[in-house]
C-alpha positions in Angstrom: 227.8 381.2 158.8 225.8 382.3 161.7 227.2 385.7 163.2 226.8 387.0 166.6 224.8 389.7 167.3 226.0 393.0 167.3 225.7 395.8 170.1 225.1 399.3 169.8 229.2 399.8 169.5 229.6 397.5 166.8 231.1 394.8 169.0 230.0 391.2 169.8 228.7 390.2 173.1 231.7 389.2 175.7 234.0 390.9 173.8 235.1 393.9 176.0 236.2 396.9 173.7 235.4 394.7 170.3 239.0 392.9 170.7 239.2 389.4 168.8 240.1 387.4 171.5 237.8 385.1 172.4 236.1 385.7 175.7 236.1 381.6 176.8 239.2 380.0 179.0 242.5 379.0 177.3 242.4 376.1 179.2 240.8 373.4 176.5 242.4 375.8 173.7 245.5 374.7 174.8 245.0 371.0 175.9 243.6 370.5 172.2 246.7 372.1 170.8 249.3 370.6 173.5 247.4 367.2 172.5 247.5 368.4 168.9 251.3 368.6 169.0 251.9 365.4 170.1 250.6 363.7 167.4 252.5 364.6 165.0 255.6 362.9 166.3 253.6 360.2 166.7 253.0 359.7 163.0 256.7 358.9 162.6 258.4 356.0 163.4 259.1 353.7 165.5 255.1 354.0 165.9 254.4 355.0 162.9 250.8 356.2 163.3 251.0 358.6 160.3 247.2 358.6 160.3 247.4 361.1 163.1 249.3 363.9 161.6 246.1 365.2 159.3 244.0 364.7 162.6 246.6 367.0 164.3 246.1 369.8 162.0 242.1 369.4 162.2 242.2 370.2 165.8 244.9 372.7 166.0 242.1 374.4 163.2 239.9 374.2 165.8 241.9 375.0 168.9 242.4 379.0 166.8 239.2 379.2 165.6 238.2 382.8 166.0 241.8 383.4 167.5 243.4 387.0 167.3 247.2 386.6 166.5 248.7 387.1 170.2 246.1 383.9 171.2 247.0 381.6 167.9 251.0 382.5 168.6 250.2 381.2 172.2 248.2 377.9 171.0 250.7 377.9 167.6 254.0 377.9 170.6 252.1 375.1 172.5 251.0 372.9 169.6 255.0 373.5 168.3 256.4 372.4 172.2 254.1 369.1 171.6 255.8 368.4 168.4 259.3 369.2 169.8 259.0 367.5 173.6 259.4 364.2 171.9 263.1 365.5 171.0 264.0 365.4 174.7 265.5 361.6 174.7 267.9 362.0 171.7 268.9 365.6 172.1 269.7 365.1 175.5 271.8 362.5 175.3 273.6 363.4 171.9 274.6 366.6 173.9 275.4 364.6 177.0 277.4 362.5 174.4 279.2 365.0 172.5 280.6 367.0 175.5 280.9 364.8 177.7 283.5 363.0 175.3 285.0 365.8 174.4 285.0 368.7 176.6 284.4 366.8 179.7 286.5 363.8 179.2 283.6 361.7 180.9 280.2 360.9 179.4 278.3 359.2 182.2 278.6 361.9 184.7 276.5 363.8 186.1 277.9 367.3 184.6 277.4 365.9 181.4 273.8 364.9 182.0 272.9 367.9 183.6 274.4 369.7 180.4 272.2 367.7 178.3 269.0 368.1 179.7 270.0 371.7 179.9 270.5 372.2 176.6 267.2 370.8 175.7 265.4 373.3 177.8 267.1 376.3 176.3 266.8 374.5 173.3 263.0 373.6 173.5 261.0 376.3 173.8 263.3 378.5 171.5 262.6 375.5 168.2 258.4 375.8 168.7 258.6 379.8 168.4 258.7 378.7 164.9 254.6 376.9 164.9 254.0 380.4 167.4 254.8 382.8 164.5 253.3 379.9 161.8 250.0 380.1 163.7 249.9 383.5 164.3 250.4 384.7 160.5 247.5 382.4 159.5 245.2 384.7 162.0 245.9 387.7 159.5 243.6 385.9 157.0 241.3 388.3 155.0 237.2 388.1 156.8 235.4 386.5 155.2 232.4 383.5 155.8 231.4 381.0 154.7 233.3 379.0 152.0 235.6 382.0 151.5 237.0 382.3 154.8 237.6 378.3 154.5 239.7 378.8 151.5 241.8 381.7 153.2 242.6 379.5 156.2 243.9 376.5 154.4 245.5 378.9 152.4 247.7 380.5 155.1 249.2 376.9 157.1 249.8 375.5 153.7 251.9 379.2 153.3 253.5 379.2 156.3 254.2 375.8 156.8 256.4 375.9 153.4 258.2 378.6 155.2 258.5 377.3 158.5 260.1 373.7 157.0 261.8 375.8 154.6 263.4 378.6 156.9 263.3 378.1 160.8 266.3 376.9 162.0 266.1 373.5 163.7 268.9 370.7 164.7 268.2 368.7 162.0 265.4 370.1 159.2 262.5 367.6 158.4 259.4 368.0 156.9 256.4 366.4 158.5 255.5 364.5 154.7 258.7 362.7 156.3 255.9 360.3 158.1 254.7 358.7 154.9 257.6 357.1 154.1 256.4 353.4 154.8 259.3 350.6 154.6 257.0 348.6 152.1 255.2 350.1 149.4 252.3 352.0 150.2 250.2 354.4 148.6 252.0 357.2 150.8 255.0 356.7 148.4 252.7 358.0 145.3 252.5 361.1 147.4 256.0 361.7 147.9 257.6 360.7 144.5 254.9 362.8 142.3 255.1 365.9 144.4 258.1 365.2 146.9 258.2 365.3 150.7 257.9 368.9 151.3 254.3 369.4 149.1 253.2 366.1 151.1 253.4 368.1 155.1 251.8 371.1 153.2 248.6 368.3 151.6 248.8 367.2 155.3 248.3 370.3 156.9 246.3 372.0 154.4 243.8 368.3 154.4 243.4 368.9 157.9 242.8 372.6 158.2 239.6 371.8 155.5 238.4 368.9 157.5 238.2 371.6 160.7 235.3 373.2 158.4 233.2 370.2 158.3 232.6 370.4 162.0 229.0 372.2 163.3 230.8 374.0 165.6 232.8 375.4 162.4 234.2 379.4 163.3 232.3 378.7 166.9 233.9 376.3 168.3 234.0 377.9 171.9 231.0 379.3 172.1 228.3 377.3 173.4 225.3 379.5 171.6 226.3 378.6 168.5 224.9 375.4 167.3 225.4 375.3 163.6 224.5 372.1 161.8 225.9 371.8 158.4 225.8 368.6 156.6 226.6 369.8 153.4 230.3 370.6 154.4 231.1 366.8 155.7 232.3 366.5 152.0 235.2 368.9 153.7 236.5 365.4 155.6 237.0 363.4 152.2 241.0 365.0 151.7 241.9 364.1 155.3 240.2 361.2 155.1 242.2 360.5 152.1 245.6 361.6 153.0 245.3 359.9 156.5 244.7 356.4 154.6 247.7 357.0 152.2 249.9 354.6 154.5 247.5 352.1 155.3 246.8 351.2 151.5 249.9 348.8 149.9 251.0 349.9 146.7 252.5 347.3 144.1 252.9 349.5 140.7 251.5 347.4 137.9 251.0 344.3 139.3 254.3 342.7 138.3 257.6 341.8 140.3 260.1 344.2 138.9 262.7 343.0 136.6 266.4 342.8 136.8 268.6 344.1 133.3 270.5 341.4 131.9 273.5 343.3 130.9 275.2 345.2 133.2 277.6 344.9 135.8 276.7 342.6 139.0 277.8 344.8 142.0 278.2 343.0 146.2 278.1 345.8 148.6 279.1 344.5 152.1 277.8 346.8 155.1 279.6 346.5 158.1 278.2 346.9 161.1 280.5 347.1 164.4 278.6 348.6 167.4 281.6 349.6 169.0 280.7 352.1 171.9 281.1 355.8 171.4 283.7 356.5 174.2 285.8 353.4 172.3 285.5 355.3 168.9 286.7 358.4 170.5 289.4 357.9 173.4 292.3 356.2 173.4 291.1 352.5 172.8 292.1 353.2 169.0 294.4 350.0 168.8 291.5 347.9 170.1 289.3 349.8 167.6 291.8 348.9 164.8 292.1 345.6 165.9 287.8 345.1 165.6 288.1 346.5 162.3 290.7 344.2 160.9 288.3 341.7 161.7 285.0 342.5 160.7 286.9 343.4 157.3 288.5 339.8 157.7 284.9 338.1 157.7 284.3 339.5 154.5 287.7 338.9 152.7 288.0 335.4 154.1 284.9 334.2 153.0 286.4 331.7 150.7 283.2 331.2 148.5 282.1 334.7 148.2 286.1 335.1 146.4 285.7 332.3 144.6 282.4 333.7 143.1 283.1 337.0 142.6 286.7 336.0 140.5 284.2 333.2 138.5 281.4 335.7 137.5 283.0 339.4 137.5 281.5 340.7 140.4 283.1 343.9 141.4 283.1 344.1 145.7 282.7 347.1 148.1 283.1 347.3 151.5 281.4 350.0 154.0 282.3 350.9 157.4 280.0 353.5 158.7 280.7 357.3 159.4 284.3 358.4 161.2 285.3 354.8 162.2 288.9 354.3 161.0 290.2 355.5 164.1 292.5 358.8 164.2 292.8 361.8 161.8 294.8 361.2 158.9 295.9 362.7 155.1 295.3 360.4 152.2 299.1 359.4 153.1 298.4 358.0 155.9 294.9 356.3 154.9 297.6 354.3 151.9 299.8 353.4 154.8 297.1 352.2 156.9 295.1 350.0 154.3 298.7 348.5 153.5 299.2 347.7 157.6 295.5 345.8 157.6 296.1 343.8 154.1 293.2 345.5 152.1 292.5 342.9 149.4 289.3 344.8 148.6 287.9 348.0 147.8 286.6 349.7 150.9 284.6 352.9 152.1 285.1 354.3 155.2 284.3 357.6 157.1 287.3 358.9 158.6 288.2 362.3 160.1 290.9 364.4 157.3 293.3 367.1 158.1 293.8 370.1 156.3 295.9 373.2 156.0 292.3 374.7 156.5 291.2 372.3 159.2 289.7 369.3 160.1 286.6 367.8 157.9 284.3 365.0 158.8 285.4 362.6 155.3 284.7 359.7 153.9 287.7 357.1 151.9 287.7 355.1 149.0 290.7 352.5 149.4 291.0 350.8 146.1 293.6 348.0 146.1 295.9 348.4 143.0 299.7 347.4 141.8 302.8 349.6 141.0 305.0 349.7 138.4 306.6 347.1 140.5 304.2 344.6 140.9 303.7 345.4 144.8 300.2 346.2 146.3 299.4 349.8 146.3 296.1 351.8 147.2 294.5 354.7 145.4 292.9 356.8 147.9 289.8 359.3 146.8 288.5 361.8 149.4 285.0 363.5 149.5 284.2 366.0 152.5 280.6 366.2 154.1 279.3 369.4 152.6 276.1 369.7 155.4 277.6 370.1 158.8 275.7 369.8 162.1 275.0 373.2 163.4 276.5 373.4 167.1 278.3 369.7 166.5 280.4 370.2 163.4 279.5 374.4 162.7 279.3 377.3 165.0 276.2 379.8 163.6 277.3 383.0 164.3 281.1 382.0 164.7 282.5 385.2 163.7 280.7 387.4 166.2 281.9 385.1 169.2 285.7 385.7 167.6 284.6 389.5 168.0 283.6 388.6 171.6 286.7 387.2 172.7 284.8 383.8 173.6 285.7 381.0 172.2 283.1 378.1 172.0 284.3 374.6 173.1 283.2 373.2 169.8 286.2 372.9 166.4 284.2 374.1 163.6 285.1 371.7 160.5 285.6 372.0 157.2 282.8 371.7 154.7 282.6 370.2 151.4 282.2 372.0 147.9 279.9 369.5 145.9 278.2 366.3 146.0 280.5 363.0 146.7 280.7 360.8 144.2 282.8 357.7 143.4 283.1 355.0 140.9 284.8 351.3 141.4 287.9 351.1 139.7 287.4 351.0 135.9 283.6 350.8 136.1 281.1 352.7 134.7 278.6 352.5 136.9 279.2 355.1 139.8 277.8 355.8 143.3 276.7 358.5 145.4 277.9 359.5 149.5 276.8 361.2 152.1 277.6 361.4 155.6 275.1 361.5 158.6 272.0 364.1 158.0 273.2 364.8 154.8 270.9 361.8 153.9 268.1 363.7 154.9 268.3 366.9 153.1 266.2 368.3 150.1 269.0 368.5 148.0 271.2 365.6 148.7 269.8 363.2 146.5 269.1 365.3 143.6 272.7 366.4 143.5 273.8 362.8 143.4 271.8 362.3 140.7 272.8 365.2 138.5 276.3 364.1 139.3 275.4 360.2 137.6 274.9 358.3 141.0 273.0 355.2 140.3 272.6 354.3 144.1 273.5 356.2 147.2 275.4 355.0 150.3 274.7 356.7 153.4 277.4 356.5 156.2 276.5 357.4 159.8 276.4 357.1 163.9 273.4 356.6 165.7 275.0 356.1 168.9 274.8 359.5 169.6 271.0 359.9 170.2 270.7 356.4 171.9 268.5 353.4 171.2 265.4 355.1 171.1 263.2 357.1 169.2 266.3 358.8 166.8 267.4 356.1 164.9 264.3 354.8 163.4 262.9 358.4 162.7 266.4 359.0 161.3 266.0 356.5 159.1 262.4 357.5 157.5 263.4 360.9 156.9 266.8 359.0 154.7 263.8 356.9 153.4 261.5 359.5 152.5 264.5 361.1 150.0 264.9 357.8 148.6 261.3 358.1 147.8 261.3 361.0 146.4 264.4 360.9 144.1 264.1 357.4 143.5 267.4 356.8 144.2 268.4 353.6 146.0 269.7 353.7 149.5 272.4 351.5 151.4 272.5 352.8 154.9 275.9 351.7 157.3 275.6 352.8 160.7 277.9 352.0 163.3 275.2 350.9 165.8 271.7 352.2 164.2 270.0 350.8 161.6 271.7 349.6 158.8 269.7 348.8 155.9 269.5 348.6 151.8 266.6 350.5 150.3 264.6 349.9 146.9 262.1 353.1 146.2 260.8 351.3 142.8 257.5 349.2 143.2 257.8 349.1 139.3 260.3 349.1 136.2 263.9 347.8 136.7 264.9 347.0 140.3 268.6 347.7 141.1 268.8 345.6 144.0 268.4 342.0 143.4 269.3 339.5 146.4 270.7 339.7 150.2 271.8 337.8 153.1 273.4 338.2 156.3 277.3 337.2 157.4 276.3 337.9 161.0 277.4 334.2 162.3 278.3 333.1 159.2 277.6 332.7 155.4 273.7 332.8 154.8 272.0 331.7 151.8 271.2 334.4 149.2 267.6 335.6 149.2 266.1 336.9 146.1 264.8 340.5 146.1 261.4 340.5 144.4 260.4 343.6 145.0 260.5 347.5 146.2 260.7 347.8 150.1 263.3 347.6 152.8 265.5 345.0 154.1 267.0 345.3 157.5 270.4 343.7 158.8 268.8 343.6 162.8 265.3 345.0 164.4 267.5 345.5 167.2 269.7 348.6 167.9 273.4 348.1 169.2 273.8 344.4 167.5 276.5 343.8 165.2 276.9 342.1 162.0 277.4 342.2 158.3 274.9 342.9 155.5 275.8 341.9 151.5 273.8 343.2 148.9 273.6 342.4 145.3 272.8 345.2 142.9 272.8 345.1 139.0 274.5 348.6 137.6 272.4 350.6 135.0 269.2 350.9 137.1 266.6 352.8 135.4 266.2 356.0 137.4 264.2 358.6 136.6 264.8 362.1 138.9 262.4 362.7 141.0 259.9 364.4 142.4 258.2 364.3 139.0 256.2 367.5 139.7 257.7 370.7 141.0 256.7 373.5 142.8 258.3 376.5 142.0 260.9 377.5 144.5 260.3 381.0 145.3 256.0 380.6 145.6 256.3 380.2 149.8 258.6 384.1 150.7 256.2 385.6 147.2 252.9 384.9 149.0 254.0 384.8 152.6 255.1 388.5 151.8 252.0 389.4 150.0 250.2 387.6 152.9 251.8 389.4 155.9 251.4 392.6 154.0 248.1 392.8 153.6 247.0 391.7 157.1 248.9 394.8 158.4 247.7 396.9 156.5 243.8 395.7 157.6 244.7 395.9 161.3 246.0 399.9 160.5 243.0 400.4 158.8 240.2 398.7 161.1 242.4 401.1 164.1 242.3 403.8 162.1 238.3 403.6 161.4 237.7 402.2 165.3 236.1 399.3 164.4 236.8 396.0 165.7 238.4 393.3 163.3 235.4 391.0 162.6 235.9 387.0 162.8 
């Protein structure tokens, strides 16, 4: 590396006092990191440009290069308000939503919209401290040059971007190796099921910090003087290259259409899809909301063919509704009494709101028809409890310190869950995982399904909250990316979102094996031939029924194959932030500038 010359006092030219801020403007600093930022939500869906996301770490390099650690915790603050600005449509209005329903008693006003769009600006700039402090720990990297110095960079955002995904609080956590979760197979998935999603944001970011090396400007970027040509690093580009390609390349295992087992139970999974409006769901419309229900349940019971098949062949039937929509709180009492009012003739699944002596919890219902002693319909009624609740929707952080305060915040905390939800049908043997909302999207959801014998996962949510776009359909890839990863199939019901059924397998036995719509009427079956996604609408807000046919026994092997130990990221970060101090005390001790 070509190094600037030194004055008599040991600093470089246009550095007043031999600080290590570089003497050029911030202005093109912080367009390329502003610019840098955006990307990155731009390699989700519903564009999808995952390409970009390797890109965005090669110039947010190269927007620090040479950067002290107030300047990268400036650039890393800006780069972090790119990624986070793209939030503003579906925070806003989930928090116009939520209290404007139920603090305000009126959604569409104007209180409620200026409450929502308030919260995003407190909210904003607070969630992209987190790339600030990211950034500026990186700048305490060891001096070095050449090839060294290189190494130590990459080394520090694939550190700190562990613990930034790992440990900065955020609405909902996702990782950024979320965006290479493709609806069809693509090479992408490799990524994610060999290493899992959180080692594919640090290959991103880590891909893209090396690339930043291969450029001539390298450690110069700003300054004008320096014109170093370097050919031999362009072999520095070949891992973003790579990585950036990852979704554009199908993937189709070995070559063959996965098979079906022969034995086994032959499972229909119904997934209702209502799109009843939000301030329906929760006001006082709740007989018209029943009503609905009775319904769209009817559809499915009254298809006379579908009975006639399922009694001929064995097939055991479920029912979904999504996430909180039987309509008022009720006690497993109540939920028998209520599928005895509507006529259940099937099992069904339902998210419903519980009660308590501790509180209220945000639930989901299994309502499996069954006969007394008598002869006379009965229902058993099994109850799992979201264990992951929405900080500042279902939780209050800190709510023990406002009780100290005297404040009370206009937001009933709810009761959490103790363990994963898991349910079998009647007498079989072939059980199924649940969870509710963002639970789909967490690190350990699907692994604790597993452990508990879940063969396939049913994820139960509202996307009404955060609107039509933008939310949903990155919603939906981080839910993907899990199923990725764990291997685990996925039957998302969502009110009004995107309600789909999910095979992660490109290879081996598939578990799901034909689908159709009931939308406007019994459609033909259409075979499944192989691993992808298969949508019920493109559209947001339509309604309609999807069935899905899925053979029990799947062969699932827990995923991701290869793990990372757990405790590497706070180890090295430590070691990491330690030593960088102790450099700075030194180089002030000694008077000598710290040399870039």
């Amino acid at each position: 590396m070509i190094r600037l010359p030194q004055n008599s006092s040991g600093a470089s030219p246009g550095k007043p006092g031999g600080g290590s801020e570089a003497p050029d403007s911030l202005r093109l600093p912080l367009i390329l990191s502003a610019s840098a930022g955006v990307m990155i939500p731009l390699g989700f869906d519903p564009w999808g440009l995952a390409f970009l996301m390797p890109l965005a770490f090669m110039i947010l390099a190269l927007a620090t290069d040479r950067c002290g650690f107030r300047r990268s915790l400036l650039l890393g603050w800006v780069f972090g308000l790119g990624v986070q600005g793209a939030s503003l449509p579906w925070i806003t209005l989930a928090a116009k939503n939520y209290l404007g329903i139920f603090v305000l008693d009126d959604p569409g006003s104007l209180s409620a919209w200026a409450a929502g769009i308030g919260l995003f600006l407190v909210w904003w700039p607070l969630s992209s401290l987190g790339w600030g402090f990211c950034l500026a720990l990186v700048s305490l990297a060891p001096e070095a040059s050449g090839a060294r110095q290189r190494i130590w960079k990459c080394l520090g955002i694939i550190i700190f971007v562990a613990l930034y995904e790992q440990y900065w609080p955020r609405l909902f956590p996702w990782s950024v190796g979320s965006g290479l979760a493709t609806p069809e197979p693509s090479m992408g998935w490799v990524l994610l099921r060999q290493w899992g999603v959180e080692v594919a944001s640090l290959v991103i970011a880590g891909s893209g910090f090396l690339a930043a090396h291969s450029f001539p400007l390298v450690f110069d970027f700003f300054d004008r003087r320096q014109r170093n040509l370097t050919l031999s690093r362009a072999w520095l580009l070949l891992p973003g290259l790579v990585v950036a390609s990852l979704t554009l390349i199908p993937f189709s295992g070995d070559g063959t259409t996965p098979r079906t087992r022969d034995s086994g139970e032959e499972i229909v999974v119904s997934l209702i899809q209502p799109a009843i409006p939000l301030e329906d769901r929760h006001g006082s419309k709740w007989l018209d909301l029943n009503r609905k229900l009775v319904r769209w349940i009817s559809v499915v019971e009254d298809d006379a063919e579908w009975v006639s098949e399922q009694k001929e062949k064995g097939i055991r039937p479920l029912t979904v509704l999504p996430e909180g929509m039987i309509p008022g709180v009720h006690d497993p009492r109540s939920l028998r009494l209520w599928a005895q009012q509507i006529q259940l003739d099937q099992p069904l699944l339902s998210g419903v709101m519980i009660e308590t002596p501790e509180g209220y919890a945000n639930a989901v219902a299994l309502l499996t028809p069954a006969e007394d002693e008598r002869g006379v319909r009965d229902y058993s009624v099994e109850v799992g409890f979201k264990k992951d609740l929405v900080p500042f929707g279902e939780r209050i952080p800190g709510e023990s310190l406002f009780d100290l305060l005297g404040w009370k915040p206009p937001i009933t905390g709810l009761v959490a869950g103790e363990g994963p939800i898991v349910f079998k049908l009647d007498s079989s043997d072939s059980p199924f995982g649940v969870s509710i909302c963002y639970e789909g999207l967490l690190p350990g959801t699907s692994g604790g399904l597993q452990e508990s014998g879940a063969e396939w996962h049913v994820n139960v949510t509202e996307d009404l909250w955060y609107g039509e776009f933008l939310e949903p359909a990155q919603h939906l890839q981080l839910q993907r990316s899990r199923s990725i990863e764990s291997c685990l199939p996925l039957l998302r019901c969502t009110n009004a979102g995107h309600t789909v059924a999910f095979d992660p397998r490109a290879f081996g036995l598939q578990t799901l094996i034909a689908y159709r719509s009931l939308t406007d009427g019994p459609s033909e079956w259409q075979p499944i031939e192989s691993a992808g996604e298969w949508s019920l609408h493109d559209e947001i807000g339509k309604p309609g029924i999807l069935q899905i046919r899925l053979k029990s026994h799947p062969q699932i092997q827990r995923g991701p194959l290869l793990l990372w130990p757990k405790a590497w990221a706070p180890i090295f970060g430590t070691v990491w932030i330690i030593a960088g101090l102790l450099r700075i005390v030194r180089q002030r001790q000694q008077g000598l500038p710290r040399v870039d």
